[in-house]
C-alpha positions as CSV (number, residue, x, y, z in Angstrom):
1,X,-4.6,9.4,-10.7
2,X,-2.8,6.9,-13.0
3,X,-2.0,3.5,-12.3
4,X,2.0,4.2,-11.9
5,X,1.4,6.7,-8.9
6,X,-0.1,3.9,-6.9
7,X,1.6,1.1,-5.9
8,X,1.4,-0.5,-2.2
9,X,3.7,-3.4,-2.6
10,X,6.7,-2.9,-0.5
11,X,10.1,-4.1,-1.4
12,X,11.9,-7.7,-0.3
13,X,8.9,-8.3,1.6
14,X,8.9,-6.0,3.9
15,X,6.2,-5.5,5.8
16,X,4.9,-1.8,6.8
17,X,4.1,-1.7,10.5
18,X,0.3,-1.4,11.1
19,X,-1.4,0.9,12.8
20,X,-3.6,0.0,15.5
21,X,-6.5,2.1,15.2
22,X,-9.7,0.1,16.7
23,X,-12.8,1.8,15.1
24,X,-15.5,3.2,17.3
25,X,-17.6,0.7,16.4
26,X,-16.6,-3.0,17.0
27,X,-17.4,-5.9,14.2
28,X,-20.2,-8.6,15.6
29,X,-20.4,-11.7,13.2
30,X,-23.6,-12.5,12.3
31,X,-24.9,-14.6,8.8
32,X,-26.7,-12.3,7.7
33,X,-24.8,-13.0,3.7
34,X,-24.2,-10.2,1.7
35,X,-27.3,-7.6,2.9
36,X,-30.4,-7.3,0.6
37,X,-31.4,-4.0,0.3
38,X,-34.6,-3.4,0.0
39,X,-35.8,-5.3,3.2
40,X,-35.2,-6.2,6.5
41,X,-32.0,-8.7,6.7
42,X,-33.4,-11.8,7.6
43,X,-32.6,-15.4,7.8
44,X,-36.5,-16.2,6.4
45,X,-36.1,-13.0,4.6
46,X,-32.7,-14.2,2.3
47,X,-34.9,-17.2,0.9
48,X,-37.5,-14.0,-0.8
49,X,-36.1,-12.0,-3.7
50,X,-37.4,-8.5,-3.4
51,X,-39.1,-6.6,-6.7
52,X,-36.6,-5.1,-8.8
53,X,-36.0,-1.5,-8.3
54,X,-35.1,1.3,-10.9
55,X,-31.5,1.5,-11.6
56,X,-29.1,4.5,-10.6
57,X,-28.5,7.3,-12.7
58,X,-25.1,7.6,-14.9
59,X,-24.7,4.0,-15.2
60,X,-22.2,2.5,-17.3
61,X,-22.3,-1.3,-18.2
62,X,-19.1,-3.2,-19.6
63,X,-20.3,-7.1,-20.3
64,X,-21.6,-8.0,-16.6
65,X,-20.1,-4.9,-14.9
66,X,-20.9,-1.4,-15.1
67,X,-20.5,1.3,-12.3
68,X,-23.5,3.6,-11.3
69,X,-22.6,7.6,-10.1
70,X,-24.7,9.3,-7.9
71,X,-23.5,12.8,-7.6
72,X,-19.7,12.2,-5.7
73,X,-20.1,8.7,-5.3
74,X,-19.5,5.6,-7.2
75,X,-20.2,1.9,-7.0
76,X,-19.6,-1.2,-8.9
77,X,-22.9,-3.8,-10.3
78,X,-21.5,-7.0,-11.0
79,X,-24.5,-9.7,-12.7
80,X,-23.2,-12.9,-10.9
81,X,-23.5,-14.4,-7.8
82,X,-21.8,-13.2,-5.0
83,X,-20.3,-16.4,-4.6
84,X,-18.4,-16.2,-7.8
85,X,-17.3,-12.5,-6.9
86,X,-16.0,-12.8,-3.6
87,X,-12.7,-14.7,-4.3
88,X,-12.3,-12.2,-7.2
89,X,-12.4,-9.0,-5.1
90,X,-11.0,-11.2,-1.9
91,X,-7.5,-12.1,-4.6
92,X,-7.3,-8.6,-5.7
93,X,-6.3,-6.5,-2.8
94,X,-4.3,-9.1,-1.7
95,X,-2.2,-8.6,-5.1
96,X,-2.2,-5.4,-4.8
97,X,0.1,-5.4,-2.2
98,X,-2.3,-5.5,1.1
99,X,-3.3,-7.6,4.1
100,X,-6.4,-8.2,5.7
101,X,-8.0,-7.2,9.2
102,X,-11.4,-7.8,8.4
103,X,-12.4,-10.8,6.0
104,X,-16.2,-12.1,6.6
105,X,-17.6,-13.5,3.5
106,X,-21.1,-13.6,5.5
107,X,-21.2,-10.4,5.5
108,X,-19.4,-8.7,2.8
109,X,-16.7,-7.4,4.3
110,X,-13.2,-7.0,3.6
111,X,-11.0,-4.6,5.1
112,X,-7.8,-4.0,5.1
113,X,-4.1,-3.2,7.2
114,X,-2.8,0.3,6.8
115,X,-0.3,0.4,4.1
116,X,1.6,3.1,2.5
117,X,1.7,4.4,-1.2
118,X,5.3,3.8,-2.1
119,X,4.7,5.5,-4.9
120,X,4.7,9.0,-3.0
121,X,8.0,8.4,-1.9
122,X,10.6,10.7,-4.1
123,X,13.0,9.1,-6.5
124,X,15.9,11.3,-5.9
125,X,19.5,9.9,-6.9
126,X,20.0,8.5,-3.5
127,X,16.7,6.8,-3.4
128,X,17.1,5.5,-6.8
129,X,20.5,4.2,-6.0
130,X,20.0,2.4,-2.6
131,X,16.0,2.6,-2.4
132,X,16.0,-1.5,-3.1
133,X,18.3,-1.7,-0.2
134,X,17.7,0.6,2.3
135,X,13.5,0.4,1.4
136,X,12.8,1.0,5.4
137,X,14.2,3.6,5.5
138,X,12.1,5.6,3.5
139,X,8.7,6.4,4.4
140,X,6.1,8.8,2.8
141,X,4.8,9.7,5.8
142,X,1.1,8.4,4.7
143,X,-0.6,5.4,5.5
144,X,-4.2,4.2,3.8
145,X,-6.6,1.6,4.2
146,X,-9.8,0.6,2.6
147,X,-12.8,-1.5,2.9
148,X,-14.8,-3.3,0.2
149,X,-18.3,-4.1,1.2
150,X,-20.3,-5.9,-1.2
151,X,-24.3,-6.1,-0.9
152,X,-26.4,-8.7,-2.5
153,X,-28.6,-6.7,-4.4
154,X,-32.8,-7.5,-6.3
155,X,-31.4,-8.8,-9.7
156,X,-29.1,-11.6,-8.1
157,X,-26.0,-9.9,-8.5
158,X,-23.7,-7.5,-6.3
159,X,-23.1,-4.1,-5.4
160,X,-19.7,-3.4,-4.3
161,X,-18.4,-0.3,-2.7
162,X,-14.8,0.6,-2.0
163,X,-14.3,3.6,0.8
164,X,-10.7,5.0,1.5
165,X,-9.4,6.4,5.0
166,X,-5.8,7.8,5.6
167,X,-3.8,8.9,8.2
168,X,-0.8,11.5,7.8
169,X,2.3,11.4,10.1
170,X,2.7,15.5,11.7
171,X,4.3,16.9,14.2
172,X,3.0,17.4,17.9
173,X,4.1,20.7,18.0
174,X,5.9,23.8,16.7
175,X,9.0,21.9,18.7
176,X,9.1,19.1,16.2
177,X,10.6,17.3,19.0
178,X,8.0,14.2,17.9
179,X,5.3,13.0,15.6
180,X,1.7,11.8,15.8
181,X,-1.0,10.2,13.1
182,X,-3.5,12.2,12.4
183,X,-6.8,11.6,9.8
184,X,-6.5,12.9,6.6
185,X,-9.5,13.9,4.6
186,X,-10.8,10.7,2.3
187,X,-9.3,10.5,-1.6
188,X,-12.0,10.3,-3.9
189,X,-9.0,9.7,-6.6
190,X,-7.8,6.6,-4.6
191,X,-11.0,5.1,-4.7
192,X,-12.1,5.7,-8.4
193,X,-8.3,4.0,-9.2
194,X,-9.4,1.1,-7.5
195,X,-12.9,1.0,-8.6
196,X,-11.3,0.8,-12.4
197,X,-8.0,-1.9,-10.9
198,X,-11.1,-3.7,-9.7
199,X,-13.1,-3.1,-13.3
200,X,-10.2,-4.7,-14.8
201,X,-10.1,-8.0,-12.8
202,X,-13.1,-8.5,-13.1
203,X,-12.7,-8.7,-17.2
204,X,-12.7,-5.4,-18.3
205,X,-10.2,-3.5,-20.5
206,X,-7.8,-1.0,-19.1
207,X,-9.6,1.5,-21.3
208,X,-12.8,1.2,-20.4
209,X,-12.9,0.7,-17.2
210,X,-10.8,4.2,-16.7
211,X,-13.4,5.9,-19.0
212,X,-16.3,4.7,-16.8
213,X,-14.8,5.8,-13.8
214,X,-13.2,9.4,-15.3
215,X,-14.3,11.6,-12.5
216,X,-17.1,14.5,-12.7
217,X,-17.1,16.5,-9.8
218,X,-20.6,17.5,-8.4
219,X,-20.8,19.5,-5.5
220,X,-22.6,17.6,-2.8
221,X,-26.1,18.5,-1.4
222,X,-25.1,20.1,2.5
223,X,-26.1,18.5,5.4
224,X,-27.7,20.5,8.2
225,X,-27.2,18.9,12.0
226,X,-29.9,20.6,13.8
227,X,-31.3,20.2,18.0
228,X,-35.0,19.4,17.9
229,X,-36.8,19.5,21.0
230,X,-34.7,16.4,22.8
231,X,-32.7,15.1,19.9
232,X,-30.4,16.1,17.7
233,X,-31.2,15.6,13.9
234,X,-29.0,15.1,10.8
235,X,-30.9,17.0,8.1
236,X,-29.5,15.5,4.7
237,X,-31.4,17.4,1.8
238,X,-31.9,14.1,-0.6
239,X,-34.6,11.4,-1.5
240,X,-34.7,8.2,1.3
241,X,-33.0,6.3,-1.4
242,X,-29.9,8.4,-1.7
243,X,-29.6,9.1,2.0
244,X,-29.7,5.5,2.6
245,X,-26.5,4.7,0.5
246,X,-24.7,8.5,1.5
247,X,-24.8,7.2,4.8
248,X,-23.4,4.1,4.4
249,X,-20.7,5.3,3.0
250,X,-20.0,7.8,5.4
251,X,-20.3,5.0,8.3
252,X,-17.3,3.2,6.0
253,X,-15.6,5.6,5.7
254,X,-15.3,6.8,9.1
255,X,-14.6,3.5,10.6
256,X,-17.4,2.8,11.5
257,X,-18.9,-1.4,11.3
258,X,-22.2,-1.9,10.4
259,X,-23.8,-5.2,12.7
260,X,-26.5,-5.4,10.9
261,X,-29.1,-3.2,9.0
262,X,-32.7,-3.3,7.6
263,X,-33.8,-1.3,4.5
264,X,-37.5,-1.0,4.9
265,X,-36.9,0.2,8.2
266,X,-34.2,2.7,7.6
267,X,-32.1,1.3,9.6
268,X,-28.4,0.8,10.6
269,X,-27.7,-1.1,13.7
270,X,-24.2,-0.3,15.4
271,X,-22.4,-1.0,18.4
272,X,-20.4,1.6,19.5
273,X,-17.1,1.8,21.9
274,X,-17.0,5.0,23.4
275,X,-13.0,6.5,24.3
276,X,-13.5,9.6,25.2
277,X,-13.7,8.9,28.9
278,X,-10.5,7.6,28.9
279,X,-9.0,11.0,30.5
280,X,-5.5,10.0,31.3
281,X,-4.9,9.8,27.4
282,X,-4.5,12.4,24.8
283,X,-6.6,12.1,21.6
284,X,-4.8,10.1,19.0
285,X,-3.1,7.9,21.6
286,X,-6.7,6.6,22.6
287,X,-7.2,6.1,18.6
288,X,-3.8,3.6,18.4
289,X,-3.6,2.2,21.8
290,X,-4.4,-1.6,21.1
291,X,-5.7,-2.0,25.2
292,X,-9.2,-3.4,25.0
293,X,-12.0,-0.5,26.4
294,X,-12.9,0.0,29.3
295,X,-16.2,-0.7,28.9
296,X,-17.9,-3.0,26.4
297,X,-19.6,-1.5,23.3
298,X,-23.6,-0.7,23.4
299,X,-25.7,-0.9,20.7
300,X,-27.3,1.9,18.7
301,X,-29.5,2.4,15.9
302,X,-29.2,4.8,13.1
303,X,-32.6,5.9,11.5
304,X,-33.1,7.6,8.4
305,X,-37.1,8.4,7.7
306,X,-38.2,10.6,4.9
307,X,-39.1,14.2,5.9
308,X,-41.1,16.4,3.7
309,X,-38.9,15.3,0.7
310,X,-35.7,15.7,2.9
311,X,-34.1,12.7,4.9
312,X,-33.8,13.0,8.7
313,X,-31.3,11.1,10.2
314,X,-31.4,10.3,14.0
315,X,-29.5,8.0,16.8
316,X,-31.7,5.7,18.5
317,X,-30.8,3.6,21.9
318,X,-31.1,-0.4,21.5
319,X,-34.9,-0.2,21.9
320,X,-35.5,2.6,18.9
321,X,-36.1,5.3,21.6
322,X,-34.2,8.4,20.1
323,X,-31.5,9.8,22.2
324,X,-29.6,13.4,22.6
325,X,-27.1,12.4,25.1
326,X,-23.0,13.4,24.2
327,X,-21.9,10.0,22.3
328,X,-25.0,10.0,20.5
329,X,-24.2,13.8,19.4
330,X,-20.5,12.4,18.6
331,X,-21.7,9.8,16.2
332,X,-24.1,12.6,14.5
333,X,-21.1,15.3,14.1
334,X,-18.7,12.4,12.7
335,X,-21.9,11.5,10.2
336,X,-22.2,15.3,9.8
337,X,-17.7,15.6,9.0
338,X,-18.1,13.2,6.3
339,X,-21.4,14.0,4.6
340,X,-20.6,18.0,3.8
């Protein structure tokens, strides 16, 4: 996707109305600064540098960047502190034409409003004419936002991962009498542009950085989500390693906020709002209504062991029991969308 087809900067200012869509699983601050990987995420624990591990495959180095591919996905390594990086990546979606709904330096996080391409929109004569004044008026009928979450990782440097989400405007029915927002599938093309915008501010040239981040499409390994005995088991055919970073992103991608997570256990520890009871609303107007739930989020756990050189994943209660019961299933089968 070149550079000209993406542009998110409206005109005279004008702001694009955001869409209120609270994620299934609600954002708890806690200090836990920029996640080590490799071991539990502790206060004591931050103070301990863990060994060095063996870098990615496909890796690419530019100066003190270089991105790493592994299979679909792909990642900036930045060699400085992530003190130094954070107002770097914190400036740059802000100049490229978005605002913020999440920004916690403690943990890494930066996420931001939905915002349209106005790129998509066609240039006809009429557009071209009175686009600059008339800009509201025209819509592409797609809205996008991403998140940025950077990890502290064993060499004392960062890994930063951008994930994209979208919504599409459709209509209800065959009627067309009105519209909703629906999800869109993710755009792997959106997030390598940024991944080489982000290359570029952070000192390398235009040319490289769009080499290292050309895209190679490699089909990904399938994910199996299986009932055994009393629980229901994600069955994702790759090394611990991998399946710890494919999940992730999948948890980004889907909305999804991580409170807190610990390597060496395999674990990601969620809280998680759960809408569907809410009968007396229709699907996507329980995903935009900005009313606060009914009932307050309860934590969960997702665990990923290593399984006969497979990686099981599984959703755990609060106390690491595993459970089966239908929102547990639900987070599973939105793991499961995302992963295939």
């Amino acid at each position: 996707m070149d550079g000209d087809k993406v542009n998110y900067k409206t005109e005279g200012g004008t702001k694009v109305v955001p869409l209120d869509i609270p994620p299934d699983l609600t954002q708890l601050t806690r200090d836990t600064r920029y996640a080590v990987p490799g071991g539990p995420v502790t206060a004591s624990g931050m103070g301990i540098r863990p060994v060095a591990t063996v870098a990615a495959t496909a890796a690419k180095q530019v100066n003190d960047v270089r991105i790493e591919r592994d299979g679909n996905q792909r990642w900036l390594v930045v060699n400085r502190p992530a003190d130094a990086v954070w107002p770097i990546v914190h400036g740059f979606w802000k100049e490229n034409g978005f605002e913020y709904v999440i920004e916690q330096q403690q943990i890494g996080l930066l996420e931001t409003e939905w915002a349209e391409n106005r790129a998509k929109i066609p240039q006809d004569f009429i557009r071209r004419s009175l686009g600059k004044v008339l800009d509201g008026l025209y819509s592409s009928g797609e809205r996008d936002k991403f998140r940025t979450r950077m990890e502290r990782n064993s060499t004392g440097g960062v890994d930063i991962f951008v994930t994209h989400r979208g919504m599409s405007e459709e209509y209800k029915d065959q009627t067309k009498s009105g519209t909703i927002w629906a999800p869109r599938p993710r755009d792997s093309e959106l997030e390598a542009e940024f991944l080489s915008r982000l290359m570029v501010k952070l000192g390398v040239s235009a040319e490289q950085a769009k080499v290292s981040t050309a895209s190679t499409e490699v089909a990904p390994n399938k994910t199996t989500l299986i009932t055994k005995g009393d629980a229901a088991t994600l069955n994702i055919p790759d090394s611990f390693d991998v399946a710890w970073r494919r999940v992730g992103l999948a948890l980004d991608r889907t909305g999804f906020t991580v409170e807190d997570r610990d390597r060496a256990q395999g674990v990601y520890f969620v809280r998680y709002v759960d809408t569907t009871s809410k009968e007396e609303k229709g699907f996507f107007s329980k995903m935009f209504s900005s009313s606060a739930a009914e009932t307050g989020p309860v934590k969960y756990r997702i665990a990923i062991r290593n399984a006969a050189g497979m990686s099981e994943v599984t959703v755990q209660n609060a106390a690491g029991a595993t459970e089966n019961s239908p929102i547990t299933q639900r987070i599973l089968k939105l793991l499961a969308d995302d992963l295939r």
